[in-house]
C-alpha positions as CSV (number, residue, x, y, z in Angstrom):
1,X,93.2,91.8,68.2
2,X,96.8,92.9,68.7
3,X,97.7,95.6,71.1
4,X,98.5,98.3,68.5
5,X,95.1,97.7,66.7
6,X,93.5,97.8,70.0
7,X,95.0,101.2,71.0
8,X,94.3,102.8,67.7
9,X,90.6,102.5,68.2
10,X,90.9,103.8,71.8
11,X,90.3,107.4,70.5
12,X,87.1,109.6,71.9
13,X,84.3,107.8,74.3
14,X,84.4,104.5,76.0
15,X,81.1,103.3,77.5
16,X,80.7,102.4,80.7
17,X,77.5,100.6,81.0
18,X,75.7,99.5,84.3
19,X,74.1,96.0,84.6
20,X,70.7,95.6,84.9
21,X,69.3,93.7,88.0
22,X,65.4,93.0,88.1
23,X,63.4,94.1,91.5
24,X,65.1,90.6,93.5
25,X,68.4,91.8,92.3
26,X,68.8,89.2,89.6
27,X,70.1,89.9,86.5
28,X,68.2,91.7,83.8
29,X,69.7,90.1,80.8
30,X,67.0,91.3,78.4
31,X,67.4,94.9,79.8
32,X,71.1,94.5,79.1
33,X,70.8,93.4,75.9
34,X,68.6,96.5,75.1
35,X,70.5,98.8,76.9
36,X,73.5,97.8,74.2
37,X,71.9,97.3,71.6
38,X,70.9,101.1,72.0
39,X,74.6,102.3,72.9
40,X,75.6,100.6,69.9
41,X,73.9,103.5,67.7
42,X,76.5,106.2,68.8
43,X,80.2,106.0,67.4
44,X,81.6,104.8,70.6
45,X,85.0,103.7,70.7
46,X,84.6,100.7,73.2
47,X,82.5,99.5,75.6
48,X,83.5,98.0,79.3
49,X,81.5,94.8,80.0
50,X,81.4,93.9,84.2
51,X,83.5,97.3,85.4
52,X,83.2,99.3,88.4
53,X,80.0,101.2,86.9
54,X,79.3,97.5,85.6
55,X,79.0,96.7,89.4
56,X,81.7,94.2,88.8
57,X,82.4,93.5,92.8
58,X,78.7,92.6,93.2
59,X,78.3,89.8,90.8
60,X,79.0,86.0,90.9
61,X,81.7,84.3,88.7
62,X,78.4,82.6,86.3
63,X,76.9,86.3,86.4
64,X,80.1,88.3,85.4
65,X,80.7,85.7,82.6
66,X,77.1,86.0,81.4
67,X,77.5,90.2,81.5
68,X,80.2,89.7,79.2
69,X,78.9,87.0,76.7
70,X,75.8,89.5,76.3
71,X,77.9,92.5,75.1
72,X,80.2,90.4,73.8
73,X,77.1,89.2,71.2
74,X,75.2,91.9,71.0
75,X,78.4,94.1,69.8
76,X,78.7,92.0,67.3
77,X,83.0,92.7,66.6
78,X,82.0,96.6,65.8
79,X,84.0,98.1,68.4
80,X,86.5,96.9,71.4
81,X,84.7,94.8,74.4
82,X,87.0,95.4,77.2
83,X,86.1,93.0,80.3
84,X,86.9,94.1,84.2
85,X,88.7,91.8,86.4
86,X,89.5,91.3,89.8
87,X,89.3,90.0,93.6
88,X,92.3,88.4,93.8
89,X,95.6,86.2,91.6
90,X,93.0,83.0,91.2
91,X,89.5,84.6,90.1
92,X,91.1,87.9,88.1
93,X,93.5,85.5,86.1
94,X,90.6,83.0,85.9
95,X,87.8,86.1,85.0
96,X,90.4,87.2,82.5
97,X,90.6,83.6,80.5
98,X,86.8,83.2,80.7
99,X,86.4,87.0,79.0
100,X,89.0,85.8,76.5
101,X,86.7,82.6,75.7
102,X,83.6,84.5,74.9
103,X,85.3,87.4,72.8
104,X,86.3,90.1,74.7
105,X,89.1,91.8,73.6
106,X,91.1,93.9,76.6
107,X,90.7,93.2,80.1
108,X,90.3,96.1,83.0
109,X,92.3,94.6,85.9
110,X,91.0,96.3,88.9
111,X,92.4,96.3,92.2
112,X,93.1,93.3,94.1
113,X,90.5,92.8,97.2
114,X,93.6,93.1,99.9
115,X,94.3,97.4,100.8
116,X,97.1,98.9,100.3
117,X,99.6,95.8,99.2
118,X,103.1,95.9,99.3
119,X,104.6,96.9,95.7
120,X,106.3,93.4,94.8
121,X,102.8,92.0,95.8
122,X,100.8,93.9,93.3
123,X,102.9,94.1,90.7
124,X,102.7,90.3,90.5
125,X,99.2,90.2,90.8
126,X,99.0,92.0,87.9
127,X,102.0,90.6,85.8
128,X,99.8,87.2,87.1
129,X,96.8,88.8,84.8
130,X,99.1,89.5,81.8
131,X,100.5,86.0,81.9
132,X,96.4,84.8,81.8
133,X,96.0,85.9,78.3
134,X,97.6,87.3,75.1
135,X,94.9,90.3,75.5
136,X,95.8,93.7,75.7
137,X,95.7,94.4,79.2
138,X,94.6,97.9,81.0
139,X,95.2,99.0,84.4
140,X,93.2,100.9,86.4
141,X,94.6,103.1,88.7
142,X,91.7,103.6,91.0
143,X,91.1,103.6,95.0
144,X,94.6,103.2,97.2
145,X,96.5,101.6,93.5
146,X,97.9,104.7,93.0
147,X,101.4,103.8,92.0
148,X,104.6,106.4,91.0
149,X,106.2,106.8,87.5
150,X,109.2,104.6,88.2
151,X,106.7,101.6,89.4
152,X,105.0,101.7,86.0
153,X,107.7,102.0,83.9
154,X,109.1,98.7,85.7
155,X,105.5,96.6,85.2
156,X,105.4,97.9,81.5
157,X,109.0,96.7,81.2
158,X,107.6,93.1,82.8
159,X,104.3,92.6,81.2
160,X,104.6,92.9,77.3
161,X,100.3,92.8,77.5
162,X,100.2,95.7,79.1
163,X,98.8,98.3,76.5
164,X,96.9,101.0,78.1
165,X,96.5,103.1,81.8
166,X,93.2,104.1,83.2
167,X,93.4,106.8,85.3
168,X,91.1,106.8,88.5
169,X,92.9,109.1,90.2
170,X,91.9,112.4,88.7
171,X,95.6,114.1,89.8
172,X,96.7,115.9,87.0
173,X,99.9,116.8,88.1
174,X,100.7,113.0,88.7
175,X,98.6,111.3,85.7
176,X,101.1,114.3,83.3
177,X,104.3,113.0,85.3
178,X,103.5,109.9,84.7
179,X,103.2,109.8,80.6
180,X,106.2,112.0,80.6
181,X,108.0,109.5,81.7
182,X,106.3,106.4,80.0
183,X,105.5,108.3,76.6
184,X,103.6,105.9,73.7
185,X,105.0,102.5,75.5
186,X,101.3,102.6,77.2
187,X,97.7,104.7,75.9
188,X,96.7,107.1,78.4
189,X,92.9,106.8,79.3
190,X,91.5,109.3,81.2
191,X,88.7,107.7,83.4
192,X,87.7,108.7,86.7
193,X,84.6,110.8,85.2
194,X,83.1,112.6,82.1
195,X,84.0,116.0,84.8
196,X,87.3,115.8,84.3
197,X,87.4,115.8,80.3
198,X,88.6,119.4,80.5
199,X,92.2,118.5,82.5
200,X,92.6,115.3,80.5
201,X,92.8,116.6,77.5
202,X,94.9,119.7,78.4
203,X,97.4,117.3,79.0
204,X,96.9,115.4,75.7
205,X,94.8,112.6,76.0
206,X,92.0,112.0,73.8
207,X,90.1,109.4,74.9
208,X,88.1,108.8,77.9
209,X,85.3,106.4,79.9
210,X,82.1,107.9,80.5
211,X,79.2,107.0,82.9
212,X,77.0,109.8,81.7
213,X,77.1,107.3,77.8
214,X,75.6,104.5,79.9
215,X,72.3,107.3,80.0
216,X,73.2,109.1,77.0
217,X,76.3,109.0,74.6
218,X,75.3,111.9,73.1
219,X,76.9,114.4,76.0
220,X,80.2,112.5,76.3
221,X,80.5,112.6,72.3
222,X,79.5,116.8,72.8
223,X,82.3,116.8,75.6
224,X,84.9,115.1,73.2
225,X,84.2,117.3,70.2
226,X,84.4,120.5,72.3
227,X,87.4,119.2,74.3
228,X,89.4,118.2,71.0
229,X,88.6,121.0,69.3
230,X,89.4,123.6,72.2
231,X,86.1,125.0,72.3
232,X,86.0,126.1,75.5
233,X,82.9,128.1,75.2
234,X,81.0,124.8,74.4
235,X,82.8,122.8,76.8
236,X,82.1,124.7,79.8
237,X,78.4,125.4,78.6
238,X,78.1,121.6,78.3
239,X,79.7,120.9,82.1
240,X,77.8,123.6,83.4
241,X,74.5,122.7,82.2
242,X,74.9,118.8,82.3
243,X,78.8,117.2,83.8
244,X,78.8,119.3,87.1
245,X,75.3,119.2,88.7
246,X,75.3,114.9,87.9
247,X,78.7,114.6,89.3
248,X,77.8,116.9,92.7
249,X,75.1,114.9,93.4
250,X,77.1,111.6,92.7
251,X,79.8,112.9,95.2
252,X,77.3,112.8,98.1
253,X,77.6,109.2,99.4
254,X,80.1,106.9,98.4
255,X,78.2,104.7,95.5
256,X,76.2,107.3,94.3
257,X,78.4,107.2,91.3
258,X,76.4,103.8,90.6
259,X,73.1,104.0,92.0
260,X,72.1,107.7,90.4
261,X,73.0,106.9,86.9
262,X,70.7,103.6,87.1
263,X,68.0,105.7,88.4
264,X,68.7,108.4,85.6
265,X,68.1,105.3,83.2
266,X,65.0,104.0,84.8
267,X,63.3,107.5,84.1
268,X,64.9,108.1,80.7
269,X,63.3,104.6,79.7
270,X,66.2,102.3,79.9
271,X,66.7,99.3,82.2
272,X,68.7,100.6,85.5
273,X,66.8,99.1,88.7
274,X,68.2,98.7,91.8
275,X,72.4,98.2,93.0
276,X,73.5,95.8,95.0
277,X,74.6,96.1,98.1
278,X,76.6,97.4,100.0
279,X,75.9,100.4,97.2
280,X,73.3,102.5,98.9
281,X,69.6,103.4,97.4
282,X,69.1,107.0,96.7
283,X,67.0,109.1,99.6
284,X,63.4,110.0,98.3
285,X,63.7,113.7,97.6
286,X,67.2,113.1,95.7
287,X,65.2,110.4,93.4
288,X,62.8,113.7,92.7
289,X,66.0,116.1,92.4
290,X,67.4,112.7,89.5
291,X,63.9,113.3,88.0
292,X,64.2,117.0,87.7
293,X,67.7,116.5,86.0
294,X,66.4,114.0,83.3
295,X,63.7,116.1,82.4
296,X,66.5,118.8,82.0
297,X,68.2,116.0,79.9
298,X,65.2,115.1,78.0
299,X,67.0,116.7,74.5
300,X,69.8,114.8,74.6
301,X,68.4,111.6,75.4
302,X,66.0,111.1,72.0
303,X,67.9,109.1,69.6
């Protein structure tokens, strides 16, 4: 898939999906499987296979190549499987030419595993990714990669792969600055959280990655409609009722953002079960307070 096909069909909700681990913290590969096979019944514009909802830091190199051979398959060339990346020059370029050999069709470079690195050092890190494939390449701006304008516009101008920016940052002010300058040379994803649909498109972007799809597409797809539409009366009914109270309680303890939407899937019927650590285990009376809000849910998570 070139990079202009790719970037047409980036347009409303890209799934995020969790992976599965059984009760010992192995993979659930048949839980995967069904958990895609039943995303795969919404019009979603892509899914991400291994990313940071994906637990992609937790699993090991056979694991993370497995994760992406199942979606891979079970997508069957519908939509756009994009495939995270990572750690460091050796395993992300490595990760990225495995993904390629089992189908995907972007890869997610996420940060390198070293804080804070100087800006020659991660710009060849990820020019290093590029170079690993022909596939479109995203980066996501999440964590301390929070690069300016000017630094962007010179990796674009190095990396022909590069297609598309994933936000992480959820700055407005900057992400806008930043496609001012850049304009159509990259697609603008917004993707820190279905919360911040409402700022993301304000500023013109129209296509997003959503957690909350992983549980239910059928809010993100509501939250798209709304948002592209500029129904605000809908779109603040649906972040009051649904976006906000998930992404409070998600805020509470860093990995939340993980460990609450697999326990929102293991009451709503779907294969979550347990994260990894270091991703902490929700208290007891905030697994009630999750069970509360999927019965809340429980209309828009029938097929």
């Amino acid at each position: 898939m070139s990079a202009e096909a790719f970037r047409s069909k980036l347009r409303g909700v890209i799934g995020f999906p969790i992976t599965p681990f059984n009760a010992d913290l192995s993979l659930n590969v048949a839980g995967l499987r069904k958990n895609i096979q039943r995303l795969m019944r919404y019009p979603l514009a892509a899914l991400v296979a291994a990313g940071g909802t994906g637990e992609f830091y937790s699993l090991s190199p056979a694991e993370y190549l497995e994760v992406v051979r199942v979606i891979v398959e079970e997508v069957n060339s519908r939509i756009p499987v994009i495939a995270g990346t990572g750690f460091n020059r050796a395993l992300a370029t490595e990760f990225a030419r495995q993904a390629q050999g089992v189908g995907a069709n972007a890869i997610l470079a996420l940060p390198p595993y070293y804080p804070n690195a100087d800006d020659e050092g991660l710009a060849d890190y990820y020019a290093a990714i590029g170079e690993a494939t022909p596939l479109p390449l995203i980066i996501y701006s999440r964590d301390w990669v929070n690069p300016g304008s000017e630094w962007i516009e010179r990796l674009a101008a190095r990396v022909p792969t590069l297609a598309a920016w994933k936000d992480g940052q959820g700055d407005i002010r900057r992400y806008h600055q930043i496609i001012a300058r850049l304009g159509d040379r990259l697609h603008w994803i917004g993707g820190i959280g279905d919360d911040c649909v409402p700022g993301y498109y304000s500023i013109g972007i129209r296509v997003f990655t959503s957690s909350i799809a992983t549980v239910t597409p059928k809010i993100p797809l509501l939250l798209d409609a709304a948002a592209s539409a500029g129904d605000q009366k809908e779109l603040d009914r649906l972040m009051r009722e649904y976006v906000l109270p998930l992404y409070a309680l998600r805020a509470r303890r860093k990995g939340y953002e993980v460990t609450v939407m697999k326990q929102m899937m293991d009451f709503a019927g779907l294969a979550g079960g347990p994260v990894r650590p270091p991703l902490p285990k929700l208290r007891p009376a905030e697994i009630e307070e999750v069970r509360a809000m999927v019965e809340r849910w429980k209309p828009q998570l029938t097929s």
